[in-house]
MIDREN-412492 format. One record per atom (N, C-alpha, C): residue number from 1; residue in three letters; atom name; x, y, z. Coordinates in steps of 0.2 Angstrom, whole numbers. Example, Ala and Ser with C-alpha at 12.3 -4.5 7.8 and 13.67 -1.06 7.14 Angstrom:
 drenke pase vovex     u     v     w
      1  ALA     N    66   -28    39
      1  ALA    CA    62   -22    39
      1  ALA     C    66   -16    39
      2  SER     N    64   -11    35
      2  SER    CA    68    -5    36
      2  SER     C    64     0    39
This chain:
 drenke pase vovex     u     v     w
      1  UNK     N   -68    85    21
      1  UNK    CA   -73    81    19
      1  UNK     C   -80    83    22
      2  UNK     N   -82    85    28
      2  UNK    CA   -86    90    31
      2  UNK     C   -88    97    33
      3  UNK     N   -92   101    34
      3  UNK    CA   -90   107    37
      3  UNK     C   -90   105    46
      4  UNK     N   -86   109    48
      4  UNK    CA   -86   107    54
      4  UNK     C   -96   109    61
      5  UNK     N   -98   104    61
      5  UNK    CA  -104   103    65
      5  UNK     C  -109   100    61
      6  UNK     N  -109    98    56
      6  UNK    CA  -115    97    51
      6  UNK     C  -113    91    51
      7  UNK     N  -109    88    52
      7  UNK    CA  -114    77    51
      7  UNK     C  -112    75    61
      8  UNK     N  -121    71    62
      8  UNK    CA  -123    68    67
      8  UNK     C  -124    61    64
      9  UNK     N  -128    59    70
      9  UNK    CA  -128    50    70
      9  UNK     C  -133    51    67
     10  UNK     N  -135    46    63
     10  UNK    CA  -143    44    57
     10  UNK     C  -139    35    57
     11  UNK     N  -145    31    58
     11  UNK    CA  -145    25    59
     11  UNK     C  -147    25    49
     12  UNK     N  -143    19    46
     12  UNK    CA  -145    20    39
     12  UNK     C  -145    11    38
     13  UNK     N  -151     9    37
     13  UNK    CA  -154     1    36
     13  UNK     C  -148    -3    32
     14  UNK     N  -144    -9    34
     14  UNK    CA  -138   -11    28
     14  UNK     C  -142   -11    22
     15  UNK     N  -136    -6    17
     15  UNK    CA  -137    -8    12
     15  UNK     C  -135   -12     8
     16  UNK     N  -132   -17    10
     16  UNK    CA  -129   -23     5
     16  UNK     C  -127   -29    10
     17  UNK     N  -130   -31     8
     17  UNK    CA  -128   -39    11
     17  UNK     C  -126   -46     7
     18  UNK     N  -123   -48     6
     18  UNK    CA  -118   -51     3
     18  UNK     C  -119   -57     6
     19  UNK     N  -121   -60    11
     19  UNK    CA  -120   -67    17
     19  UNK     C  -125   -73    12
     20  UNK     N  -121   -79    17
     20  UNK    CA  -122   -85    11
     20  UNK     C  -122   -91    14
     21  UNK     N  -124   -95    12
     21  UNK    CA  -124  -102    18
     21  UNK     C  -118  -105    20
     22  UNK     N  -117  -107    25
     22  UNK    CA  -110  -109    28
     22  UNK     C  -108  -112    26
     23  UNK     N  -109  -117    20
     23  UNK    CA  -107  -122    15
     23  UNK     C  -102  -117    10
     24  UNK     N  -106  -112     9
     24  UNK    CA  -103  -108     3
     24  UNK     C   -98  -105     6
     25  UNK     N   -98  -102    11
     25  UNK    CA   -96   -95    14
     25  UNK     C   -89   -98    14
     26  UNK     N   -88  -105    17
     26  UNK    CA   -81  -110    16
     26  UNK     C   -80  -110     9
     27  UNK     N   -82  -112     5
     27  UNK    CA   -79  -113    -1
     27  UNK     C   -77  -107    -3
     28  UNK     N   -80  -101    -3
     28  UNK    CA   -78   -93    -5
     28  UNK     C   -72   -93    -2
     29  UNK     N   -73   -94     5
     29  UNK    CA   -67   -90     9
     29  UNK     C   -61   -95     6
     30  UNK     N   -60  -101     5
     30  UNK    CA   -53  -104     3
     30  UNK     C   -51  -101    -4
     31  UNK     N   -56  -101    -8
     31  UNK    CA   -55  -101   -15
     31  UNK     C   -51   -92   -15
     32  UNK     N   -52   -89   -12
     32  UNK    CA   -52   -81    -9
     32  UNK     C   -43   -83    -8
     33  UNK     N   -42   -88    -3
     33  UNK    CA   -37   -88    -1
     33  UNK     C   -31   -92    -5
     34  UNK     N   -33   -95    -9
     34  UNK    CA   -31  -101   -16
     34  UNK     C   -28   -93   -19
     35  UNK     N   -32   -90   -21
     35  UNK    CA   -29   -86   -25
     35  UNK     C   -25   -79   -23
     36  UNK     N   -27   -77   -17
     36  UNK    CA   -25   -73   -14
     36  UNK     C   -16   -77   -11
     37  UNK     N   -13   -83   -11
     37  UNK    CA   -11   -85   -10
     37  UNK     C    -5   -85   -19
     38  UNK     N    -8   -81   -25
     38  UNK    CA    -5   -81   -30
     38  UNK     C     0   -75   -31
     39  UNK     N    -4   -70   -25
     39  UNK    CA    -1   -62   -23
     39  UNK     C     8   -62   -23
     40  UNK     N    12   -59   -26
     40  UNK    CA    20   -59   -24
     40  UNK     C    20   -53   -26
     41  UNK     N    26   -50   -22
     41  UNK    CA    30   -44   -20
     41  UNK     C    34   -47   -27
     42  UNK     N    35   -41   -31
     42  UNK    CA    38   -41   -37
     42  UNK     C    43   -35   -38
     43  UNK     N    49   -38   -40
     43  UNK    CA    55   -33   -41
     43  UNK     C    57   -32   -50
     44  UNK     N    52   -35   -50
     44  UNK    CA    55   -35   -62
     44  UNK     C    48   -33   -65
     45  UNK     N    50   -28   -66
     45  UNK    CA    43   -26   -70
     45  UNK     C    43   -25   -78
     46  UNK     N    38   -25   -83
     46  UNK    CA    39   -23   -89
     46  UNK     C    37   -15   -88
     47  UNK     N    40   -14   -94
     47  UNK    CA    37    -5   -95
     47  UNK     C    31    -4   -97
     48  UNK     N    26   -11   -99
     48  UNK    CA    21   -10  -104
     48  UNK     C    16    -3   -97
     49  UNK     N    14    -1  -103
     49  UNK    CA     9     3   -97
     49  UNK     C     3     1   -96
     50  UNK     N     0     4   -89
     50  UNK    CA    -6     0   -87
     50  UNK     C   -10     7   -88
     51  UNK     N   -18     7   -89
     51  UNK    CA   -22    14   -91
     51  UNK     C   -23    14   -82
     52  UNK     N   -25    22   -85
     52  UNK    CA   -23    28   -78
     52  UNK     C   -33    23   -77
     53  UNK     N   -37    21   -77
     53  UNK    CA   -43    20   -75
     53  UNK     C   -42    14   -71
     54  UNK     N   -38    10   -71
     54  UNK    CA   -37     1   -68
     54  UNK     C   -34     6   -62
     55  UNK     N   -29    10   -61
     55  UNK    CA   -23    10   -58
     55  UNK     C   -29    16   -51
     56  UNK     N   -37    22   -54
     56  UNK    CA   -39    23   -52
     56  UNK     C   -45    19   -49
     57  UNK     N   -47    15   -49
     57  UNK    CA   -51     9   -49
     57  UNK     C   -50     7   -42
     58  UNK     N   -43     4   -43
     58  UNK    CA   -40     3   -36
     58  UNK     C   -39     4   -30
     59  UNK     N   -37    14   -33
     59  UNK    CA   -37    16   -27
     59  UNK     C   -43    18   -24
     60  UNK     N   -49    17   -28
     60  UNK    CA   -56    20   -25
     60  UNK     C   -58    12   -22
     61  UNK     N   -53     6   -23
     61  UNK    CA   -58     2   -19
     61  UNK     C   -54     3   -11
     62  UNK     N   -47     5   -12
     62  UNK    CA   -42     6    -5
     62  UNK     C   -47    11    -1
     63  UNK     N   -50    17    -3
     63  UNK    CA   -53    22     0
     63  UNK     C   -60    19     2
     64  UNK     N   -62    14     0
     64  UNK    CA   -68    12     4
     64  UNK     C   -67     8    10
     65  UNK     N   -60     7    14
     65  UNK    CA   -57     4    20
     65  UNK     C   -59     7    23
     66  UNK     N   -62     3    31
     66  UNK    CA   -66     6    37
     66  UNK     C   -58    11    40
     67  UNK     N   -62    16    46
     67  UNK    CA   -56    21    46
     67  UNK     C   -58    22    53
     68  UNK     N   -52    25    58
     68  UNK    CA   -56    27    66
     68  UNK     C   -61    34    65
     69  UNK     N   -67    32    66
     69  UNK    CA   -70    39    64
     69  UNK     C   -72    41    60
     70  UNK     N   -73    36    55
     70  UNK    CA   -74    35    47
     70  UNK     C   -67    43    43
     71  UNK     N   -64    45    46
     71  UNK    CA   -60    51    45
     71  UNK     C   -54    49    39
     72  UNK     N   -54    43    37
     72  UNK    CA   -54    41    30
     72  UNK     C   -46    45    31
     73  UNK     N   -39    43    35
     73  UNK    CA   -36    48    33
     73  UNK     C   -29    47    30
     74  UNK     N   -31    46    25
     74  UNK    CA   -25    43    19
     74  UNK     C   -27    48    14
     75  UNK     N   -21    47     8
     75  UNK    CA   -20    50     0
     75  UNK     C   -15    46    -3
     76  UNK     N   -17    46    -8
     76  UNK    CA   -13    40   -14
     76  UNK     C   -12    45   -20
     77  UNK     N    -5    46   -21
     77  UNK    CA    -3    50   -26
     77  UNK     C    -2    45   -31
     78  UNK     N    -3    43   -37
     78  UNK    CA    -2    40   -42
     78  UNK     C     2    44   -47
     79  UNK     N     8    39   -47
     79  UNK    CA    14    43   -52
     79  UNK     C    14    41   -58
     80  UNK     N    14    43   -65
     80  UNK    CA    17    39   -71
     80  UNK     C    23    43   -75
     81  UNK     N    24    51   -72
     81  UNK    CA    28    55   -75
     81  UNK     C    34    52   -75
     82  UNK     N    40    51   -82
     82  UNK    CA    45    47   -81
     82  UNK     C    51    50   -77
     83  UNK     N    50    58   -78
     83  UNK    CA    53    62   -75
     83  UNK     C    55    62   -65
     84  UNK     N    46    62   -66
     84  UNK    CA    43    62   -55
     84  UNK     C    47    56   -53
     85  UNK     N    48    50   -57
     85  UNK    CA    48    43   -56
     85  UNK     C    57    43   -54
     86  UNK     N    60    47   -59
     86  UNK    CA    67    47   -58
     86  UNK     C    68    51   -53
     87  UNK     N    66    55   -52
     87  UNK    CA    65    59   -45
     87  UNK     C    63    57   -38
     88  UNK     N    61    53   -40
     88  UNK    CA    57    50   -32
     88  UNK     C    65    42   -31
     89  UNK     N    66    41   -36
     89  UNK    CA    70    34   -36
     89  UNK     C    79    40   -34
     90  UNK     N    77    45   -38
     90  UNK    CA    86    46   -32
     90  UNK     C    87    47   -27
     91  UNK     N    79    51   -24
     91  UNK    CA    79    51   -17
     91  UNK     C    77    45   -16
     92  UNK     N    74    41   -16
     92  UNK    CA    75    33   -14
     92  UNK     C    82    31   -12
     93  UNK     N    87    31   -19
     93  UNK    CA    92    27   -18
     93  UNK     C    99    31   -13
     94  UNK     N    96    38   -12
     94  UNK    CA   100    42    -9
     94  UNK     C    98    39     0
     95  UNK     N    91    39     3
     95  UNK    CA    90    35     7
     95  UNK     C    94    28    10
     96  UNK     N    94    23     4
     96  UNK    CA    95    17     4
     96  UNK     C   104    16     3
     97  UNK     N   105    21     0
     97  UNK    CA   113    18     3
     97  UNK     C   117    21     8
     98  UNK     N   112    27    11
     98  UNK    CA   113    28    18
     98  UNK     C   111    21    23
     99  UNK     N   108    19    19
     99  UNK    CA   104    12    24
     99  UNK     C   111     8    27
    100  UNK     N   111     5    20
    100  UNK    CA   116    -1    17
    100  UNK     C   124     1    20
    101  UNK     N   126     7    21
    101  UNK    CA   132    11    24
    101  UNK     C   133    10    31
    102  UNK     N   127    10    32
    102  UNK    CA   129    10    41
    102  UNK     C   123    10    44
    103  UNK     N   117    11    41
    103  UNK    CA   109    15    45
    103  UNK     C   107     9    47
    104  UNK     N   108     4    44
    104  UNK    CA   105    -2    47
    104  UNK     C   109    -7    52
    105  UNK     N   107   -11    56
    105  UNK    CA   110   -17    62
    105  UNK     C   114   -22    57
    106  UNK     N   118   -25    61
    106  UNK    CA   119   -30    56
    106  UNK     C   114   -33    56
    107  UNK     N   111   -35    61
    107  UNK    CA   103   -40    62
    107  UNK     C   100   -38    55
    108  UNK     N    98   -34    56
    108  UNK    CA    92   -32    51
    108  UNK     C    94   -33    42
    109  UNK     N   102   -32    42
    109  UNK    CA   105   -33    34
    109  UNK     C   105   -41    36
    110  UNK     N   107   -46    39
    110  UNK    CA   106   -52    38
    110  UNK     C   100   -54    38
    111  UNK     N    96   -51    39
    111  UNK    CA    88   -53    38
    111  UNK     C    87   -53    32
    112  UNK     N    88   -45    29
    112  UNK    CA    88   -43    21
    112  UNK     C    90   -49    16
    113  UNK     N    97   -51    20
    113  UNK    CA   100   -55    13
    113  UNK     C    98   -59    10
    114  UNK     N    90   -65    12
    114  UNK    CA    89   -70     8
    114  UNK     C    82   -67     3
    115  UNK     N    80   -58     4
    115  UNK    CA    76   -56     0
    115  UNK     C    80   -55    -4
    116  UNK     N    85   -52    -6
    116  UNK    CA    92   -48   -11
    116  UNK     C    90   -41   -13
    117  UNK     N    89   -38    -7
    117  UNK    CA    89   -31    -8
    117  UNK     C    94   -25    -7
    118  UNK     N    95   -24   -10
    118  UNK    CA   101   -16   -12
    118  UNK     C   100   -10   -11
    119  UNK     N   106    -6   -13
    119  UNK    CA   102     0   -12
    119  UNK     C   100     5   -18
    120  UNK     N   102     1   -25
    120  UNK    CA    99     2   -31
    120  UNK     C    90    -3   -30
    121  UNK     N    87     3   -33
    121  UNK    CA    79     2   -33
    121  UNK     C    78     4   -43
    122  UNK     N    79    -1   -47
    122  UNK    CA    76     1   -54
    122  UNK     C    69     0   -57
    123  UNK     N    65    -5   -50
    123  UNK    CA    60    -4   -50
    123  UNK     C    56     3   -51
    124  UNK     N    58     7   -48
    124  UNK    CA    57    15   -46
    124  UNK     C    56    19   -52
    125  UNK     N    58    16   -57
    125  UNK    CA    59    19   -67
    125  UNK     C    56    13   -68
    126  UNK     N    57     8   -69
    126  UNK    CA    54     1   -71
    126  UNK     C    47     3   -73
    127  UNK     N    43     3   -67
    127  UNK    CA    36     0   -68
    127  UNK     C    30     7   -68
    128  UNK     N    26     5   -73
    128  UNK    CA    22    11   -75
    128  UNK     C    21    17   -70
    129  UNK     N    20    13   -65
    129  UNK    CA    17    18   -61
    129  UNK     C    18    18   -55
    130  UNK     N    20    23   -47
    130  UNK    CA    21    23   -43
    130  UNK     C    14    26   -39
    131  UNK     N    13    21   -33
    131  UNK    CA     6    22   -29
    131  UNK     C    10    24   -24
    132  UNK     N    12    33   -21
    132  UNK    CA    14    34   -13
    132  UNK     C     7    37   -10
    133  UNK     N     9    34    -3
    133  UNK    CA     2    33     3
    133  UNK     C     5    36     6
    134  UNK     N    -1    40     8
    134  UNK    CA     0    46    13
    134  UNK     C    -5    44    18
    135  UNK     N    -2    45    26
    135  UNK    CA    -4    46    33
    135  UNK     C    -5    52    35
    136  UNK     N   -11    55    35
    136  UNK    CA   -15    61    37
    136  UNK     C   -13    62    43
    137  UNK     N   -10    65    47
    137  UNK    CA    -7    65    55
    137  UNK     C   -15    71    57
    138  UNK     N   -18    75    54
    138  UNK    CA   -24    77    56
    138  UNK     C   -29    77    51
    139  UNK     N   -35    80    50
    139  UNK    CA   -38    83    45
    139  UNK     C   -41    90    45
    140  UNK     N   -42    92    40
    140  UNK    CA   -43   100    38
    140  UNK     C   -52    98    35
    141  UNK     N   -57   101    39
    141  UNK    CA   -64   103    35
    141  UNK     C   -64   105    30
    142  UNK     N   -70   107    26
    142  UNK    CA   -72   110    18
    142  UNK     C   -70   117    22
    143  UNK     N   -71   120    28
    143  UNK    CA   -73   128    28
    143  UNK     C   -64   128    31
    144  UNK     N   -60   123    32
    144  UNK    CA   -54   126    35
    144  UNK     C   -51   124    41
    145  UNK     N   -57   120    45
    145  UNK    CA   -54   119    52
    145  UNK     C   -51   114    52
    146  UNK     N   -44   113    57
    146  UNK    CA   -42   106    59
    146  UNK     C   -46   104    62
    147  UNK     N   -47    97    63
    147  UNK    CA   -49    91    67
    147  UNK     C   -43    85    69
    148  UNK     N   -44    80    72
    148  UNK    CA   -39    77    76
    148  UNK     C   -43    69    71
    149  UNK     N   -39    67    67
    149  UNK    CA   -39    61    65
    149  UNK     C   -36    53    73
    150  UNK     N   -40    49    72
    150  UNK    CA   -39    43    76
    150  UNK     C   -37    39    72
    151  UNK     N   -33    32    77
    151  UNK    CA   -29    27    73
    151  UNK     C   -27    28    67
    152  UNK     N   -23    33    66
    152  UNK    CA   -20    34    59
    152  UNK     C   -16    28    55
    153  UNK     N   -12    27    60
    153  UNK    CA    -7    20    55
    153  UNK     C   -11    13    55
    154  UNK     N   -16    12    59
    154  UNK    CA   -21     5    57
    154  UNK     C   -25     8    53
    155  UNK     N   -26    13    52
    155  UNK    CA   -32    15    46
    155  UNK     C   -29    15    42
    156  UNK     N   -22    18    38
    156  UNK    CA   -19    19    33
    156  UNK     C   -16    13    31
    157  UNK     N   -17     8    34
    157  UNK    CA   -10     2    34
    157  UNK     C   -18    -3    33
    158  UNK     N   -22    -5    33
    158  UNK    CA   -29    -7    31
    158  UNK     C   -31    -4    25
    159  UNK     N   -30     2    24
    159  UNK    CA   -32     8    14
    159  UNK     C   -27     1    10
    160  UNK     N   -19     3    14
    160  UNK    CA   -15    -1    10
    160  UNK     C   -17    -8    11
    161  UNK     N   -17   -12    13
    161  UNK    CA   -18   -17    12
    161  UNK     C   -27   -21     7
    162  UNK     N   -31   -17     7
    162  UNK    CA   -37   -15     1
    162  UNK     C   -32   -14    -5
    163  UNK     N   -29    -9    -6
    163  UNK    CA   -25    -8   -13
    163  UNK     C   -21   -13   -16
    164  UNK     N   -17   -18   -11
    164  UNK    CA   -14   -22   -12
    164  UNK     C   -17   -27   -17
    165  UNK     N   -24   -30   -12
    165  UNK    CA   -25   -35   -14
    165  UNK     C   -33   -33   -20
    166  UNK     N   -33   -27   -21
    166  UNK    CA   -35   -23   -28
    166  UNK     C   -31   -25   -33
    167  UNK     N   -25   -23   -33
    167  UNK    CA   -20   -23   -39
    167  UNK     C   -19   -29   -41
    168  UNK     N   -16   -35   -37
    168  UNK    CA   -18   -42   -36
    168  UNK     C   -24   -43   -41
    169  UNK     N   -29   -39   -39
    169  UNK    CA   -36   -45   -42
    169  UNK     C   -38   -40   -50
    170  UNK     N   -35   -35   -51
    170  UNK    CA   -34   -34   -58
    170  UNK     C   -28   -35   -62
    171  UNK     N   -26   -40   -60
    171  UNK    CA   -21   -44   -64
    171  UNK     C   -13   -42   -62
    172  UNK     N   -12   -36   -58
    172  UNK    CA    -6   -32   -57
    172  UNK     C    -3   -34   -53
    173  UNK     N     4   -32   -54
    173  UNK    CA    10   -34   -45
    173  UNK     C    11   -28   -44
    174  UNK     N    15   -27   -38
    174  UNK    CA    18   -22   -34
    174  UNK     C    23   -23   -30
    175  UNK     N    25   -20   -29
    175  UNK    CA    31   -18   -24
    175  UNK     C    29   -15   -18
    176  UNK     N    33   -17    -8
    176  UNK    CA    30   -13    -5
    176  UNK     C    35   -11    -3
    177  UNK     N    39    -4    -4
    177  UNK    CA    44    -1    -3
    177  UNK     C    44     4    -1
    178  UNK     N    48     4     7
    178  UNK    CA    49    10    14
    178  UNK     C    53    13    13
    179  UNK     N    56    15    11
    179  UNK    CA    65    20    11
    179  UNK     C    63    23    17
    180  UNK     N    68    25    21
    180  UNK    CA    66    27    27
    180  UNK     C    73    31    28
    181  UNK     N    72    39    28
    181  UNK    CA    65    42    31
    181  UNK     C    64    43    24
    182  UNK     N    58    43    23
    182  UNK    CA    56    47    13
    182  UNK     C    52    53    19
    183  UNK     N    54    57    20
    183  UNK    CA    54    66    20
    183  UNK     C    54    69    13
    184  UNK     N    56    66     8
    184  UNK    CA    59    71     3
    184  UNK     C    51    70    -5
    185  UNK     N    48    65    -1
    185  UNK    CA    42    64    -4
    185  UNK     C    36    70    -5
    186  UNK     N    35    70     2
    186  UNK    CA    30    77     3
    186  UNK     C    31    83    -2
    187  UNK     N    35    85    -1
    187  UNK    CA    38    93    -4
    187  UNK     C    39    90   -12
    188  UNK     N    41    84   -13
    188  UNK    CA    42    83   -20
    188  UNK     C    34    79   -23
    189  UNK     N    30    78   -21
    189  UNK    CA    23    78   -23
    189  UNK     C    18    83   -21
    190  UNK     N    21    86   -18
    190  UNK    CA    17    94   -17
    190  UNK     C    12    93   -13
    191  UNK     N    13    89    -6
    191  UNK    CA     7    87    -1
    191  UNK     C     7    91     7
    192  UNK     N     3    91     8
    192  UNK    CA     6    97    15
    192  UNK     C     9    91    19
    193  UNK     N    13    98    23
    193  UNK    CA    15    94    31
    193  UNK     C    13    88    34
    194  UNK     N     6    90    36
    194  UNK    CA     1    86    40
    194  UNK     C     1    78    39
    195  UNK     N     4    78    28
    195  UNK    CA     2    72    27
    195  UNK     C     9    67    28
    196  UNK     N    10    61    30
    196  UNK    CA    18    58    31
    196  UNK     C    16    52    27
    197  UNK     N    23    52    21
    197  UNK    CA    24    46    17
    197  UNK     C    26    40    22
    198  UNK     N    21    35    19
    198  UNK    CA    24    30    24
    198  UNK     C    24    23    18
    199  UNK     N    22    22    11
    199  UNK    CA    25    16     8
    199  UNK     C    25    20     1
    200  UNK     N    30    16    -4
    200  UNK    CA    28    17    -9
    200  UNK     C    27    11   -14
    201  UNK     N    23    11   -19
    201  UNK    CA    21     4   -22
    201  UNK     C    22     5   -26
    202  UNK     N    28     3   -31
    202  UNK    CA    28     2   -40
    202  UNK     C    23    -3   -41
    203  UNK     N    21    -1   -46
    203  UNK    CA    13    -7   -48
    203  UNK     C    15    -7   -57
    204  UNK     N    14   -11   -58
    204  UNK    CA    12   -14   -66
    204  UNK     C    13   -20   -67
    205  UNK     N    13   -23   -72
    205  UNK    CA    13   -29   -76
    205  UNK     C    21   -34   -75
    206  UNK     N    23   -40   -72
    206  UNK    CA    28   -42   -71
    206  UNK     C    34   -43   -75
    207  UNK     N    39   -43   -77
    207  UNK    CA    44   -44   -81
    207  UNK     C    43   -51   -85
    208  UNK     N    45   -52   -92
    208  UNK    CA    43   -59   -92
    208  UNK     C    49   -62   -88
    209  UNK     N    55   -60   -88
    209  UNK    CA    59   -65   -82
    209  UNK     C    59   -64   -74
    210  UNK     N    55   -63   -73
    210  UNK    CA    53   -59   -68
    210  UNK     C    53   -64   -61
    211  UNK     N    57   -64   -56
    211  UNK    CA    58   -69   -49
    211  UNK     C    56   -66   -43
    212  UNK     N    54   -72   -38
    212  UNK    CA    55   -68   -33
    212  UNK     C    59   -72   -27
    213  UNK     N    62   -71   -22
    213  UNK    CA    64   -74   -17
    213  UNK     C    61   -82   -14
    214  UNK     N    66   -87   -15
    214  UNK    CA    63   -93   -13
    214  UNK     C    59   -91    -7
    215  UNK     N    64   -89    -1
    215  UNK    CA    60   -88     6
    215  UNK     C    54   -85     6
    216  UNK     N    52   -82     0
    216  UNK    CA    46   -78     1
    216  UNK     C    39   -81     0
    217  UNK     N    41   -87    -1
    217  UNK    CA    34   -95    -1
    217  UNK     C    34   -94     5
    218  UNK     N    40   -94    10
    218  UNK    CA    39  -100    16
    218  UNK     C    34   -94    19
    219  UNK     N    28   -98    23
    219  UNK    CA    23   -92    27
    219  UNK     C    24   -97    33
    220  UNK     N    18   -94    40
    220  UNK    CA    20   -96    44
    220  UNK     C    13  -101    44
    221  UNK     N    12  -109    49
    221  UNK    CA     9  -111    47
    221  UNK     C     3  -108    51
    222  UNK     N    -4  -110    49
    222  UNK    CA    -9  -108    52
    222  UNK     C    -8  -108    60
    223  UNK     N    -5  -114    62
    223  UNK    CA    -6  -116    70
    223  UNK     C    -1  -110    73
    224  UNK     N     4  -107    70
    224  UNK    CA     9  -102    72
    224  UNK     C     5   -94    71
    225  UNK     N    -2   -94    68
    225  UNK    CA    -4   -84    67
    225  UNK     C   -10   -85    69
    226  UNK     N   -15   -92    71
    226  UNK    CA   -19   -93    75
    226  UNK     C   -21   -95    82
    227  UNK     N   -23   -91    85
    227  UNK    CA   -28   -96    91
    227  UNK     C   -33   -95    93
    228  UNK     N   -38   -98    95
    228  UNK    CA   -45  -102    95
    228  UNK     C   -46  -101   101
    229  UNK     N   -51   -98   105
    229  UNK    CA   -57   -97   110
    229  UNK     C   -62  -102   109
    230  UNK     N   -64  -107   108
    230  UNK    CA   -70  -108   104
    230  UNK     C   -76  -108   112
């Protein structure tokens, strides 16, 4: 993104401000959550395709999330090749029934069972397009130098959470899907070392029969994810 010693501090006057009177700022911020509240993790997708411009759109709003150092250090591979798609989904399921075999606690499969997840992923072929998010472990300058990226997973994990609620707000669903370890992403999207797969997101248009988990309404209530200083 830089040459190594050529950007300093320069003070630059806000350029956008957006603030509103308190009256409104409340009603924005509920109506925000009224609908952000329409958001589900989606396992049944149509094939209908979504244009490569909605799917780019997106990711340049996930690339505008604040970063330690502004070092910005993510990458978003967008998949639509049907072939890549079947490729990434058998190393997927190859993963996932290493999981389902023995890799996971019982704890953690009893946790799973009221979402119903398996170790077949058809989402993976399903839905037009796959969003994998890469975590930068450093950065490399325009002339070639490493530099040391900061907070890499709260900056990456904030990109993705922008993209989320991007894809949401152009009418789309997603999936947010860890196979663990996904090593076999890198070398199969042709990304260097440096960079580590950490989620993958089938994104497109819902199934028309399309469900999701009753438990996945239930949230926690405010008084249980807040507390007040006042």
């Amino acid at each position: 993104m830089y040459r190594k010693g050529e950007v300093s501090y320069q003070p630059l006057a806000l350029p956008d401000r957006v603030q509103v009177p308190d009256g409104q700022a409340l009603a924005q911020a509920e109506a925000f959550l009224a609908y952000m509240k329409k958001r589900h993790s989606v396992r049944q997708f149509s094939t209908r395709m979504v244009p490569e411009a909605v799917i780019a759109a997106c990711i340049a709003t996930a690339a505008t999330a604040p970063s330690g150092a502004n070092h910005q250090p993510w990458h978003f591979v967008a998949v639509a090749d049907p072939g890549l798609k079947a490729r990434i989904r058998e190393g997927a399921e190859e993963e996932e029934r290493a999981f389902y075999a023995g890799g996971a606690s019982d704890e953690w499969l009893a946790a799973l069972e009221p979402i119903g997840t398996g170790a077949e992923k058809p989402h993976l072929t399903d839905a037009p397009w796959l969003i994998v998010v890469f975590a930068q472990r450093y950065g490399v300058t325009m002339d070639g130098a490493r530099y040391k990226n900061y907070y890499v997973p709260e900056s990456t994990g904030i990109a993705t959470g922008f993209l989320i609620a991007a894809l949401h707000h152009a009418g789309l669903v997603c999936l947010e899907h860890t196979p663990n370890p996904m090593k076999f992403l890198g070398p199969l999207l042709g990304r260097p070392d440096h960079e580590k797969p950490v989620m993958i997101l089938p994104v497109g248009w819902p199934a028309e029969g399309a469900t999701v988990p009753a438990v996945a309404k239930r949230k926690k209530p405010l008084d249980q994810v807040m507390s007040v200083f006042g």
